[in-house]
C-alpha atoms as one frame of an Amber mdcrd trajectory, in Angstrom:
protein
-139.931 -32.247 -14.878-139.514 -33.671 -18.531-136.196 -34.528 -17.738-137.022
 -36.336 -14.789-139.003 -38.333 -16.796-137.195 -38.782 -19.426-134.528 -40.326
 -16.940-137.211 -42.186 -15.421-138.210 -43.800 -18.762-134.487 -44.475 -19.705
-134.242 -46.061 -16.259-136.894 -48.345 -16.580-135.923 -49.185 -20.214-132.462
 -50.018 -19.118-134.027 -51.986 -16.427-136.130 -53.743 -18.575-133.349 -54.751
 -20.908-131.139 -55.922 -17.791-134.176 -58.398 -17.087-134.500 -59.724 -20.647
-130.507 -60.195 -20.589-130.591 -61.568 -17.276-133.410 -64.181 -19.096-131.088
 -64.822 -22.179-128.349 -65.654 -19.842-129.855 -68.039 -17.701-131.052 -69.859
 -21.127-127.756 -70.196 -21.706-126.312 -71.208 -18.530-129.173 -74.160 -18.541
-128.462 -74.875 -22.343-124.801 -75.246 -20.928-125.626 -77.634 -17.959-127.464
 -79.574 -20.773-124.361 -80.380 -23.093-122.443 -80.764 -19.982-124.934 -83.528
 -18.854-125.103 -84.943 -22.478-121.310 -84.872 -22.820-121.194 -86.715 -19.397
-123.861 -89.599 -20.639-121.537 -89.704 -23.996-118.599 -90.177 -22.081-119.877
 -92.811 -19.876-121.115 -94.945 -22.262-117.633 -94.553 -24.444-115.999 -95.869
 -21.304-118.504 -98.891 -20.920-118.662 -99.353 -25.123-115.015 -99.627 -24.385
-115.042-102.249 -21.158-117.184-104.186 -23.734-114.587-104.275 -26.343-112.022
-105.207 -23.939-113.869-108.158 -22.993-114.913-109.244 -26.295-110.991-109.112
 -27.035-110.516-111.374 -24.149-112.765-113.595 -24.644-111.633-114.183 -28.397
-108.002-114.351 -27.268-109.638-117.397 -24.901-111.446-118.886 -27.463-108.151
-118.543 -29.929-105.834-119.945 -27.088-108.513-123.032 -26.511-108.909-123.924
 -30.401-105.593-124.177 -30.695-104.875-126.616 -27.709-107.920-128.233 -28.912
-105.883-128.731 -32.477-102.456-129.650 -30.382-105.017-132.199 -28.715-106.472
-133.682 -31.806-102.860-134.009 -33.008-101.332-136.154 -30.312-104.441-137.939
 -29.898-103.827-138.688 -33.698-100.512-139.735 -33.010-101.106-141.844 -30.077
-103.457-144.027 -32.710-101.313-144.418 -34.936 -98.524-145.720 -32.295-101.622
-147.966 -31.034-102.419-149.138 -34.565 -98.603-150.200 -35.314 -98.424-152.005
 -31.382-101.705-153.732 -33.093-100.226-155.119 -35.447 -97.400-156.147 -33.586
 -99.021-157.800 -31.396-100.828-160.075 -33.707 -97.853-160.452 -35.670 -96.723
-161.956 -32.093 -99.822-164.181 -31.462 -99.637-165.551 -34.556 -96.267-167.073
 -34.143 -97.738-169.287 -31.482 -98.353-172.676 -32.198-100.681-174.993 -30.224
């Protein structure tokens, strides 16, 4: 009889450990699902961090390509007053030849 109980107690220890492993390992498995989830949020907003950069990149490429038509603007509209300045004076160079 002691040896039935004895098996009976070893039984339900064995049991009883099963359980509290069967515990530890679904900790873990949710601990798991919880990095996945937080690696999945980390990755996401990489990607968007990274949309964002690519935008700002073509926006200042944009800006870049405007500024310097801008200065290629500035330059002929220099030039043009200078041609406009020199057909100025030209012109009253001209006008004052004329005699009434």
């Amino acid at each position: 009889m002691a040896a039935i109980e004895a098996g009976s107690k070893s039984t339900l220890e064995t049991a009883n450990r099963l359980n509290q492993t069967g515990t530890t390992l679904s900790s873990i498995i949710d601990e798991i699902v919880n990095l996945a989830q937080m690696n999945s949020h980390v990755a996401t907003a990489t990607s968007e961090q990274m949309l964002a950069t690519s935008e700002i990149s073509e926006n200042i490429v944009m800006i870049s390509t405007t500024a310097e038509q801008t200065k290629d603007n500035m330059v002929d509209s220099t030039r043009l007053c200078e041609e406009l300045d020199k057909e100025s004076i030209d012109l009253q160079l001209l006008i004052g030849k004329f005699t009434l």
